[in-house]
N, C-alpha and C positions, 0 to 999 in steps of 0.2 A: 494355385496349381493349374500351369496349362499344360495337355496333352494332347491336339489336335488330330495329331496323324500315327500317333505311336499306342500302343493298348495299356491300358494302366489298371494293375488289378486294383479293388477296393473293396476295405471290410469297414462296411457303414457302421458308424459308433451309437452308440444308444439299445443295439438290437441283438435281438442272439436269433441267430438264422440256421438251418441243417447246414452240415458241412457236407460235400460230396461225397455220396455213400452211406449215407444217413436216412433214416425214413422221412418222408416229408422232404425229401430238398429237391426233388422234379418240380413241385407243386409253388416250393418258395424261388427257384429259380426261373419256374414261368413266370408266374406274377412280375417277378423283375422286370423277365425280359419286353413283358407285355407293357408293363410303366413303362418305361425308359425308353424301346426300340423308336428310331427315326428323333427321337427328341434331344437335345440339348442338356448336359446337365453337368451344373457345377458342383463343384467338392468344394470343401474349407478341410484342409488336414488338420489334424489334433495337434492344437497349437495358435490357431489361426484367428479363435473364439468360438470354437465347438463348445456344447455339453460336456463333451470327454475329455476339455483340458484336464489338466492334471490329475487325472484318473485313468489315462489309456496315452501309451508312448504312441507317436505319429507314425509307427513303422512295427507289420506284426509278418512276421515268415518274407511271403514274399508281396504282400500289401501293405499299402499305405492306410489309415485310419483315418475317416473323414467323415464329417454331415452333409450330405447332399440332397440338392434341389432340385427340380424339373421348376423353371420362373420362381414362382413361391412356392411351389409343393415342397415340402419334406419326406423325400426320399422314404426313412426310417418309419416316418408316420403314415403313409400312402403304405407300406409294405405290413405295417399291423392291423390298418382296415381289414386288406386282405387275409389275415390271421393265418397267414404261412410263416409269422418271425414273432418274437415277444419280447417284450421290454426288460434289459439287462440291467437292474439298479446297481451293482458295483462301478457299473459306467453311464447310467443315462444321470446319475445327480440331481432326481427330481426333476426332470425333463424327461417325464414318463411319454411314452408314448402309447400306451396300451397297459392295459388294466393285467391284463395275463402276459403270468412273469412264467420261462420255464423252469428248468432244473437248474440251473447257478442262480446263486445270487449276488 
């Protein structure tokens, strides 16, 4: 997946994160923007050799479904340090990322 100059939404697989209008999603959406801002970072969409192969289609509303990196960091797992996201086992497949799961399973 390249997208250099165009905005590409993405719903990182493995994590269950506040949706907009949710409590908790300022705090999970800082944290992001705080990881990521000025940095470089790649996707693998589901499909690609994510956790979320065939457990989570590559495509949900108007995002794509991906594992993503900052170099080596993982994305998903850099965002449950910060304990603003928790690990989705119907899609992380034992590629837990955090010990605290929310309410889906």
């Amino acid at each position: 997946m390249q997208a250099e100059s165009e905005k590409v939404r993405v719903r990182i697989c493995v994590i269950d994160a506040p949706e907009r209008g949710q409590p908790r999603y300022r705090q999970a959406a800082g944290a992001l923007a705080s990881l990521i801002e000025g940095k470089t970072v790649h996707c693998l969409q589901v499909g690609e050799g994510t956790p979320c192969d065939g457990r989570s289609r590559p495509n949900t509303r108007d995002r794509i479904v991906a594992q993503c990196f900052i170099e080596k960091l993982d994305v998903a797992e850099e965002m449950a340090k910060s304990g603003t996201v928790c690990d989705w086992p119907k899609f992380s497949g034992g590629h837990k990322v955090s010990d605290k799961t929310c309410f889906r399973k």
